[in-house]
Gaussian input, Z-matrix of N, CA and C with variables (Angstrom, degrees):
# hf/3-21g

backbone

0 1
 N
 C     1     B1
 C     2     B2     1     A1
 N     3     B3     2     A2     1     D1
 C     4     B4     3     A3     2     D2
 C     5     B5     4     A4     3     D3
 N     6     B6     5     A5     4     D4
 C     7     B7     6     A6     5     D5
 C     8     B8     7     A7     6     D6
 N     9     B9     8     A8     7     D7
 C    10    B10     9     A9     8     D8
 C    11    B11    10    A10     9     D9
 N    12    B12    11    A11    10    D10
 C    13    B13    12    A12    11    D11
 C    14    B14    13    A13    12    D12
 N    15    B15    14    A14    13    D13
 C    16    B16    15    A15    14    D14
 C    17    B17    16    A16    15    D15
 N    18    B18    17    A17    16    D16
 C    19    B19    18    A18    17    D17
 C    20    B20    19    A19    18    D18
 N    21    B21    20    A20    19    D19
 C    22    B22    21    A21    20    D20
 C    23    B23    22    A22    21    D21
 N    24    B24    23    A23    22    D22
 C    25    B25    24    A24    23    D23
 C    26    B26    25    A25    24    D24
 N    27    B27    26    A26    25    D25
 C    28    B28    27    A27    26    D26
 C    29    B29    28    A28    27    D27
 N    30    B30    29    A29    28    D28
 C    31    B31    30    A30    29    D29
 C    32    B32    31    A31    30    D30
 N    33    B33    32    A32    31    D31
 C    34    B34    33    A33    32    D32
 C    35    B35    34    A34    33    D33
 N    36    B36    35    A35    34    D34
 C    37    B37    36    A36    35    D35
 C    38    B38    37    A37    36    D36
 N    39    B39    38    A38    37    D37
 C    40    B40    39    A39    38    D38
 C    41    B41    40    A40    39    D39
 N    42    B42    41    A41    40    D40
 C    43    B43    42    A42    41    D41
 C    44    B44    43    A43    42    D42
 N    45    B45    44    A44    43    D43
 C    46    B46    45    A45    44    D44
 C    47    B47    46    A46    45    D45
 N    48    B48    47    A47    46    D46
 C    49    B49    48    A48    47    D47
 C    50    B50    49    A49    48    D48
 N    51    B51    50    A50    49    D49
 C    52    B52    51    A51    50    D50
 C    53    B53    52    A52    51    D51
 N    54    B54    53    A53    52    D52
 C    55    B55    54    A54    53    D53
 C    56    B56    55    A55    54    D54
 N    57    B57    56    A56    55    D55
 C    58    B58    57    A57    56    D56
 C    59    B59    58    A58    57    D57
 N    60    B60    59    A59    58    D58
 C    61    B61    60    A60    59    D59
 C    62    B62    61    A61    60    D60
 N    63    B63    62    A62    61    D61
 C    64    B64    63    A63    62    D62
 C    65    B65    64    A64    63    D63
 N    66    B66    65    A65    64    D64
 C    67    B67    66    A66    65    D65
 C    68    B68    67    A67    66    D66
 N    69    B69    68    A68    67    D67
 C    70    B70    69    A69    68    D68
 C    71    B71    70    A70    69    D69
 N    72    B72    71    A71    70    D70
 C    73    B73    72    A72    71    D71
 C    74    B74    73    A73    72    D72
 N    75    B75    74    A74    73    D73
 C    76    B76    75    A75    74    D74
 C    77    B77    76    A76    75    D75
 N    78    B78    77    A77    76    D76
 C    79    B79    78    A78    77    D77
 C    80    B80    79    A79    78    D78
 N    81    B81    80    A80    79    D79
 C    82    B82    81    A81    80    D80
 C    83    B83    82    A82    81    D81
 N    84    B84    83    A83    82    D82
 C    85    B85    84    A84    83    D83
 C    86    B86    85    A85    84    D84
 N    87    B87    86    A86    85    D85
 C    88    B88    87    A87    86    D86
 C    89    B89    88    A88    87    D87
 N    90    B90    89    A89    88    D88
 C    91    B91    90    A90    89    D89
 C    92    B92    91    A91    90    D90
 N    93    B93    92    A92    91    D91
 C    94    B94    93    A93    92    D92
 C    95    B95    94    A94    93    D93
 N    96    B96    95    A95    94    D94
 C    97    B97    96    A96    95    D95
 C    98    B98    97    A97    96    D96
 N    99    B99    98    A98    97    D97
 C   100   B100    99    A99    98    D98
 C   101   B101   100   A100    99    D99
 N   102   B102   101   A101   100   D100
 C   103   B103   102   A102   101   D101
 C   104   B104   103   A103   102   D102
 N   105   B105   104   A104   103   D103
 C   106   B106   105   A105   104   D104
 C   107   B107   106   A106   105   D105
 N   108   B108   107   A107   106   D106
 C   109   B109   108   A108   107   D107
 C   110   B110   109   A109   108   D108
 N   111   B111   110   A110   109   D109
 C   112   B112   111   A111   110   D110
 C   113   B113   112   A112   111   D111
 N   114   B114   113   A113   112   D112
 C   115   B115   114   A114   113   D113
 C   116   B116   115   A115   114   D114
 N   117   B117   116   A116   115   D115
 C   118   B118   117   A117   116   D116
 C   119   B119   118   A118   117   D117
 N   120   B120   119   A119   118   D118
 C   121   B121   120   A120   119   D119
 C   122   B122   121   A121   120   D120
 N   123   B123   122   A122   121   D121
 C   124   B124   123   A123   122   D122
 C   125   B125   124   A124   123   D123
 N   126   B126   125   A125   124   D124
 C   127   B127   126   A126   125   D125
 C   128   B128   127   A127   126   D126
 N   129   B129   128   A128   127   D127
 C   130   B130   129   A129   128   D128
 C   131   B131   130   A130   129   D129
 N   132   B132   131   A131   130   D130
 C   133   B133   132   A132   131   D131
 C   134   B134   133   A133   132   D132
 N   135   B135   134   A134   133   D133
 C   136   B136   135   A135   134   D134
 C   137   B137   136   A136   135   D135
 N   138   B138   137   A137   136   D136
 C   139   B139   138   A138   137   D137
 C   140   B140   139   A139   138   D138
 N   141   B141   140   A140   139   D139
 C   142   B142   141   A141   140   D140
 C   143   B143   142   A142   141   D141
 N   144   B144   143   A143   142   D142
 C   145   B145   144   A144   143   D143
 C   146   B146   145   A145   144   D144
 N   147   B147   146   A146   145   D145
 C   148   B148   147   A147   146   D146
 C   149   B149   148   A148   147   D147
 N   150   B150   149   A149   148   D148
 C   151   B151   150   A150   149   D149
 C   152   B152   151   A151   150   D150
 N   153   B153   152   A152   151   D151
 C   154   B154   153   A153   152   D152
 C   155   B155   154   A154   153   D153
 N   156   B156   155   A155   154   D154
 C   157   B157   156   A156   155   D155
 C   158   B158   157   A157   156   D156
 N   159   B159   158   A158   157   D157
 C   160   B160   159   A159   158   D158
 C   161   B161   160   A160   159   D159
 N   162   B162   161   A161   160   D160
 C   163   B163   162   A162   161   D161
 C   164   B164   163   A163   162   D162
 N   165   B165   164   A164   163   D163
 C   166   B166   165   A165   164   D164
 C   167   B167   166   A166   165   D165
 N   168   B168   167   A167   166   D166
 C   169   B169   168   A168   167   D167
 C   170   B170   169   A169   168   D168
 N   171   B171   170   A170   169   D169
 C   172   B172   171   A171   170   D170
 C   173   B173   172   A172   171   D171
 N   174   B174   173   A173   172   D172
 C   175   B175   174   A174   173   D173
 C   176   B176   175   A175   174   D174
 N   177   B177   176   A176   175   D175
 C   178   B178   177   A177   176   D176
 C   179   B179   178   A178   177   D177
 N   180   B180   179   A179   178   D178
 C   181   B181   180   A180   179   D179
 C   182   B182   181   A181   180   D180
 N   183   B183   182   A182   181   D181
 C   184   B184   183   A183   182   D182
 C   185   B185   184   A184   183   D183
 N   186   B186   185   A185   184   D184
 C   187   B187   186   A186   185   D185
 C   188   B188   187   A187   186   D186
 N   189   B189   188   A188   187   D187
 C   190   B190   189   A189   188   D188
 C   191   B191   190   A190   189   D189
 N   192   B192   191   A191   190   D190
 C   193   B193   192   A192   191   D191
 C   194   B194   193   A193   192   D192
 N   195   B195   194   A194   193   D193
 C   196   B196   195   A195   194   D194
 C   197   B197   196   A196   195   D195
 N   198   B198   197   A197   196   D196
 C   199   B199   198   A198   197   D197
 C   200   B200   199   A199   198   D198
 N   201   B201   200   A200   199   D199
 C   202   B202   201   A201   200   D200
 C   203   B203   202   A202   201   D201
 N   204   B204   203   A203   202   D202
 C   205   B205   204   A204   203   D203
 C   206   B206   205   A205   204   D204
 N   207   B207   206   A206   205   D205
 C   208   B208   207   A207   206   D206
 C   209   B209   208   A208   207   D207
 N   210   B210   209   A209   208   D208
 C   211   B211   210   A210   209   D209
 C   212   B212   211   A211   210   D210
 N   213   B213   212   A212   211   D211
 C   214   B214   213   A213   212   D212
 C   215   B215   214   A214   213   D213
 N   216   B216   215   A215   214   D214
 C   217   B217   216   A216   215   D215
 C   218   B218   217   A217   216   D216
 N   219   B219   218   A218   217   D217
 C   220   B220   219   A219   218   D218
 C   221   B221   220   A220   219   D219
 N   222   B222   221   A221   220   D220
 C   223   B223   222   A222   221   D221
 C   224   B224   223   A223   222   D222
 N   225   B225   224   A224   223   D223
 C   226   B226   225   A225   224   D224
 C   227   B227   226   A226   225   D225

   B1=1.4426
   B2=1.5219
   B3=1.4957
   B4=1.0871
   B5=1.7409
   B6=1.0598
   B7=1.9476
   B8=0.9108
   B9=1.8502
   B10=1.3779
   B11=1.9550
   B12=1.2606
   B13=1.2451
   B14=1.3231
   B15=1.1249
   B16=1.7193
   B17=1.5268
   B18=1.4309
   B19=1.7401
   B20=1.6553
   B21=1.4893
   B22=1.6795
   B23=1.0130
   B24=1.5796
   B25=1.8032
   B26=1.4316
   B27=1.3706
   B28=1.4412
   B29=1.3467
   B30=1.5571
   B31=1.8672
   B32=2.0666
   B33=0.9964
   B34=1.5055
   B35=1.4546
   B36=1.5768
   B37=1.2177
   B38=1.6387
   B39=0.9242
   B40=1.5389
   B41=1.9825
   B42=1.4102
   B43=1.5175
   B44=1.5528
   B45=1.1763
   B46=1.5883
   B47=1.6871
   B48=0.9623
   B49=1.7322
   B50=1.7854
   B51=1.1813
   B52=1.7923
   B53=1.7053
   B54=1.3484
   B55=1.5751
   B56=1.7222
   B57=0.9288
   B58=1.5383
   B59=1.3928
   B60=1.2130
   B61=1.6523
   B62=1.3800
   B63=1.4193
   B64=1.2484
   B65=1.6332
   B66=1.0189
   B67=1.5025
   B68=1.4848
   B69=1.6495
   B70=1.0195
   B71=1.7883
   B72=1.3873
   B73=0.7380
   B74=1.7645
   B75=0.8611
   B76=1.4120
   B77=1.7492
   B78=1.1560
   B79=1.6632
   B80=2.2958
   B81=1.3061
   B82=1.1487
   B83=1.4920
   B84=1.4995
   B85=1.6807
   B86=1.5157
   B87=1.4556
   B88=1.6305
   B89=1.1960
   B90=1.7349
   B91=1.4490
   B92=2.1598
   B93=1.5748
   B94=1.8902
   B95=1.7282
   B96=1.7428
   B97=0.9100
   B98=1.4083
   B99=1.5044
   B100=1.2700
   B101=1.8380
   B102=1.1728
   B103=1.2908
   B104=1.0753
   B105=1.6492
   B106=1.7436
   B107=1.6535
   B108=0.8752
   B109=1.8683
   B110=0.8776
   B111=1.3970
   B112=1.6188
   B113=1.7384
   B114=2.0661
   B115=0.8811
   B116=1.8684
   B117=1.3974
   B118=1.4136
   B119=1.7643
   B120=1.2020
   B121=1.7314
   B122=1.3811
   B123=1.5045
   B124=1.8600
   B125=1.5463
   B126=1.6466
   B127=1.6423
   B128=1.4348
   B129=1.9001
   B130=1.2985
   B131=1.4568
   B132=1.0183
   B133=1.7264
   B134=1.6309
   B135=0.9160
   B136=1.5717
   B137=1.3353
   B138=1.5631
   B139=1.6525
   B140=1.5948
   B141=1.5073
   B142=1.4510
   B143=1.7695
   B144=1.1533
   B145=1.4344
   B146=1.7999
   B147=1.3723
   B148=1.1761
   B149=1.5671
   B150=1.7442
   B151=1.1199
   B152=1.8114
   B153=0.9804
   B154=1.4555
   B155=1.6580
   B156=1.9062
   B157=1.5628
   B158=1.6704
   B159=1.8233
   B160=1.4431
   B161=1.3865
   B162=1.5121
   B163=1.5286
   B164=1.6492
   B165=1.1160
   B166=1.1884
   B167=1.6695
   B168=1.6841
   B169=1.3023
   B170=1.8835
   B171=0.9273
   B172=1.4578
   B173=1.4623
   B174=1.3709
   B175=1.8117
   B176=1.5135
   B177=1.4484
   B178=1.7631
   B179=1.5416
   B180=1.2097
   B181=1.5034
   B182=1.6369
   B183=1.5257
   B184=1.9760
   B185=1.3652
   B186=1.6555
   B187=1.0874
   B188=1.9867
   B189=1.2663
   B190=1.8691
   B191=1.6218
   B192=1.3765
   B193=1.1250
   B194=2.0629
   B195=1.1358
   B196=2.0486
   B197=1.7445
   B198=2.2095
   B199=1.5076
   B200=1.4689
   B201=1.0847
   B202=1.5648
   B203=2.0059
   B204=1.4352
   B205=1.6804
   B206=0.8660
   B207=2.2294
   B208=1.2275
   B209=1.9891
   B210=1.6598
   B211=1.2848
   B212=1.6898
   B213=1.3385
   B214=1.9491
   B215=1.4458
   B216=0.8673
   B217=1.8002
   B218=1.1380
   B219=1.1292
   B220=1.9074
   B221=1.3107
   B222=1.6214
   B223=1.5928
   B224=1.7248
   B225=1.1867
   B226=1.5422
   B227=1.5044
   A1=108.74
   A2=118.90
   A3=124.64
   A4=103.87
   A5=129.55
   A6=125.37
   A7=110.86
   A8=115.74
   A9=125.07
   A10=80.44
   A11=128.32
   A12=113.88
   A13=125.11
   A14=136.93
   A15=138.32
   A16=103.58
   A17=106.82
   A18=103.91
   A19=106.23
   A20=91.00
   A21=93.55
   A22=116.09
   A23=110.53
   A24=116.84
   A25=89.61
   A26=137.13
   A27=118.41
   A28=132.09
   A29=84.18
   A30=95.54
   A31=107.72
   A32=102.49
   A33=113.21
   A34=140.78
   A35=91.21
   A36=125.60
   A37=104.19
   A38=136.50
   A39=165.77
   A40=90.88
   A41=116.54
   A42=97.45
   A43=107.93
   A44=118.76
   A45=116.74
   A46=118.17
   A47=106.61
   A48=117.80
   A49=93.39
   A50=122.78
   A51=111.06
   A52=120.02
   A53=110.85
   A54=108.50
   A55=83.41
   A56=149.51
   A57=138.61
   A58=139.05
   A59=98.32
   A60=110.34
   A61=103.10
   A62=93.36
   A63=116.78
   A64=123.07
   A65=135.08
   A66=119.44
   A67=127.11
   A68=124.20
   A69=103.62
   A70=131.77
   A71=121.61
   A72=104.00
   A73=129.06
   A74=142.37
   A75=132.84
   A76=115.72
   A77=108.25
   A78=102.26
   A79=92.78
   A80=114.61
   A81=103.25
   A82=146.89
   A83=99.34
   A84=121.61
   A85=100.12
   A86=123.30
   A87=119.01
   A88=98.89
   A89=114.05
   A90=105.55
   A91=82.20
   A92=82.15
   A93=101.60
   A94=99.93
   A95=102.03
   A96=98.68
   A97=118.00
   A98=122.91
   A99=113.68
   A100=110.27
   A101=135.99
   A102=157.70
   A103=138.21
   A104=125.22
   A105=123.20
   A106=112.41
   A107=113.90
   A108=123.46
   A109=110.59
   A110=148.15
   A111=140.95
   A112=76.47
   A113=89.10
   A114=143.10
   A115=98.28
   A116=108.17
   A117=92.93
   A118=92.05
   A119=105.42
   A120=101.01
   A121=121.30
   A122=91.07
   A123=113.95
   A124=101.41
   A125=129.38
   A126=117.74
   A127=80.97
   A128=88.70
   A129=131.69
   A130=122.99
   A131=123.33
   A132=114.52
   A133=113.24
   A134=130.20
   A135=151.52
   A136=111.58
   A137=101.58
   A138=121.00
   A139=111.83
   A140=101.77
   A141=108.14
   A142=100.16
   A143=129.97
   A144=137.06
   A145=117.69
   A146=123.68
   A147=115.72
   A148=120.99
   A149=117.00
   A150=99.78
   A151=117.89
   A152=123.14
   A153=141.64
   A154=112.16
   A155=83.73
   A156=92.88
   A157=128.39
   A158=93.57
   A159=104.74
   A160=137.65
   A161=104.51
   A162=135.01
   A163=109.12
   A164=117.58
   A165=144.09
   A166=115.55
   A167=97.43
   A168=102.86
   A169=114.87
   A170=117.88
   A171=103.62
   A172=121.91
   A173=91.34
   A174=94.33
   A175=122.10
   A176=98.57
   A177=98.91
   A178=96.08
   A179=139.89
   A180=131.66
   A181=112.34
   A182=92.50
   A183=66.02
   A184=112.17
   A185=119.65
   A186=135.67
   A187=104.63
   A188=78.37
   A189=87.86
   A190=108.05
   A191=116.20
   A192=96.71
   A193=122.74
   A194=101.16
   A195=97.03
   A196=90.19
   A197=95.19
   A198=81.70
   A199=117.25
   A200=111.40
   A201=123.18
   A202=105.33
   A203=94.85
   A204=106.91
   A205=133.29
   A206=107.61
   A207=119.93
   A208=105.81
   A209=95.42
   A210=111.85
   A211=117.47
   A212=85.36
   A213=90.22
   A214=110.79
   A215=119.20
   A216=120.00
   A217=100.82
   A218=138.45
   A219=143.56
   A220=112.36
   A221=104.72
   A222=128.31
   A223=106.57
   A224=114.39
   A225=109.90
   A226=123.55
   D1=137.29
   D2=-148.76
   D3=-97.86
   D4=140.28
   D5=161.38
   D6=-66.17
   D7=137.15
   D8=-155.88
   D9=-124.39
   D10=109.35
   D11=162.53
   D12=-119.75
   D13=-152.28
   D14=172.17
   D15=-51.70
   D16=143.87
   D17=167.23
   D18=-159.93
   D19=138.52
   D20=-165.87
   D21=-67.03
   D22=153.38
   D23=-157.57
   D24=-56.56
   D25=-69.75
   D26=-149.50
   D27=-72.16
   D28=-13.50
   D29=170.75
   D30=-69.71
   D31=-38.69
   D32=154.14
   D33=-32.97
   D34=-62.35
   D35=170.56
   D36=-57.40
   D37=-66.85
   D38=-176.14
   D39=-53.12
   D40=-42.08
   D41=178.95
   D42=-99.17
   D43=-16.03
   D44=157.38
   D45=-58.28
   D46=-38.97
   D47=-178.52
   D48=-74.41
   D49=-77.06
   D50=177.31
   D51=-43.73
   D52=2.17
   D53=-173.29
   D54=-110.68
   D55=-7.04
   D56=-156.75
   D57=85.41
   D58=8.68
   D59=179.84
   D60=-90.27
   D61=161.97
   D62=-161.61
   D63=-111.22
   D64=101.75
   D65=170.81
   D66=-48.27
   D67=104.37
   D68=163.60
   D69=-111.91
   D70=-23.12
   D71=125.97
   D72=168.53
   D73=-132.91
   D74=-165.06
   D75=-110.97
   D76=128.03
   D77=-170.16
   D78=-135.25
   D79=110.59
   D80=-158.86
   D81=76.50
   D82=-109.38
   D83=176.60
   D84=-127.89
   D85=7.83
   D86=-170.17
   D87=-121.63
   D88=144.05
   D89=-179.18
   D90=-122.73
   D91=156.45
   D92=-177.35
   D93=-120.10
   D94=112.07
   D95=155.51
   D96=-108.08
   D97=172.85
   D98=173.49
   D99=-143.26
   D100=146.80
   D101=121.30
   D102=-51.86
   D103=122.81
   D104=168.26
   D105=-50.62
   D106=136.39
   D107=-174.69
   D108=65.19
   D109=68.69
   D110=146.58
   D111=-152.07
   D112=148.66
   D113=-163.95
   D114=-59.61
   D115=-58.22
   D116=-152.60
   D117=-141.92
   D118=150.53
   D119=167.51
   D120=-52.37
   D121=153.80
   D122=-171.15
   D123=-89.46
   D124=112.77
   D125=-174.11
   D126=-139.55
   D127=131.34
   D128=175.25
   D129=-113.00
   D130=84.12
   D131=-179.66
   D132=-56.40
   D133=134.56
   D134=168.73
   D135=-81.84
   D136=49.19
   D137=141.25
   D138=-84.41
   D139=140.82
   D140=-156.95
   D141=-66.36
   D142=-28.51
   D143=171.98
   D144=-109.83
   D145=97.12
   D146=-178.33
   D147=-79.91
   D148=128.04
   D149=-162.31
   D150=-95.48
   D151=128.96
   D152=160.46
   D153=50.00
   D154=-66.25
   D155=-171.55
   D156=-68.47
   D157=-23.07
   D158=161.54
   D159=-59.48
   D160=-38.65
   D161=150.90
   D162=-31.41
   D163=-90.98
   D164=133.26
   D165=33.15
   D166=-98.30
   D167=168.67
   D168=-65.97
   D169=-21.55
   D170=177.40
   D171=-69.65
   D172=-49.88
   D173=167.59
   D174=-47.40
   D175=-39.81
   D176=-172.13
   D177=-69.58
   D178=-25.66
   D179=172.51
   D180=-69.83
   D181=-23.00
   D182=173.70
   D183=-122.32
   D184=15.68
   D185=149.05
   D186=86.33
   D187=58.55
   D188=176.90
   D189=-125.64
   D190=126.65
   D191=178.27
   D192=-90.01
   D193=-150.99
   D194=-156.12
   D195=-62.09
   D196=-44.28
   D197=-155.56
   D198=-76.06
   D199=-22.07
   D200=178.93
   D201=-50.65
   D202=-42.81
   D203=172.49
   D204=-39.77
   D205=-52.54
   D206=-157.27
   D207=-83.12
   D208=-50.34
   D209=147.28
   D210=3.87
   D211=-86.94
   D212=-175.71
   D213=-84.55
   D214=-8.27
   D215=178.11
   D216=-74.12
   D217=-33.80
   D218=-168.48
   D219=-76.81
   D220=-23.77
   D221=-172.06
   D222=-88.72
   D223=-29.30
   D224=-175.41
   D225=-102.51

């Protein structure tokens, strides 16, 4: 089982965009992306290190789990 730690918003950003989400758009310091079939928008604050739990809950909205995560994160 793989370590899930801090990861910078755009490196983030960058694996939300290869999964199909969508930027729509900016409210503050939070950016909203969104996807066809999931429940509710994807919000990312544009803190230079996002921490864990943000990670976290986003995935569980588009229903990926850690290892499937870490997997392609190593790749981008």
């Amino acid at each position: 089982m793989g370590i899930l730690g801090s990861i910078h918003w755009k490196k983030f950003e960058k694996y939300l965009l290869s999964r199909g989400c969508r930027f729509k758009r900016e409210k503050g310091d939070h950016r909203i992306y969104w996807k066809d079939g999931i429940k509710r928008p994807l919000v990312i604050p544009r803190e230079r290190n996002l921490p864990q739990f943000i990670i976290m809950n986003n995935l569980r909205v588009l229903g990926i789990d850690k290892e499937e995560f870490l997997k392609e994160i190593e790749r981008l």
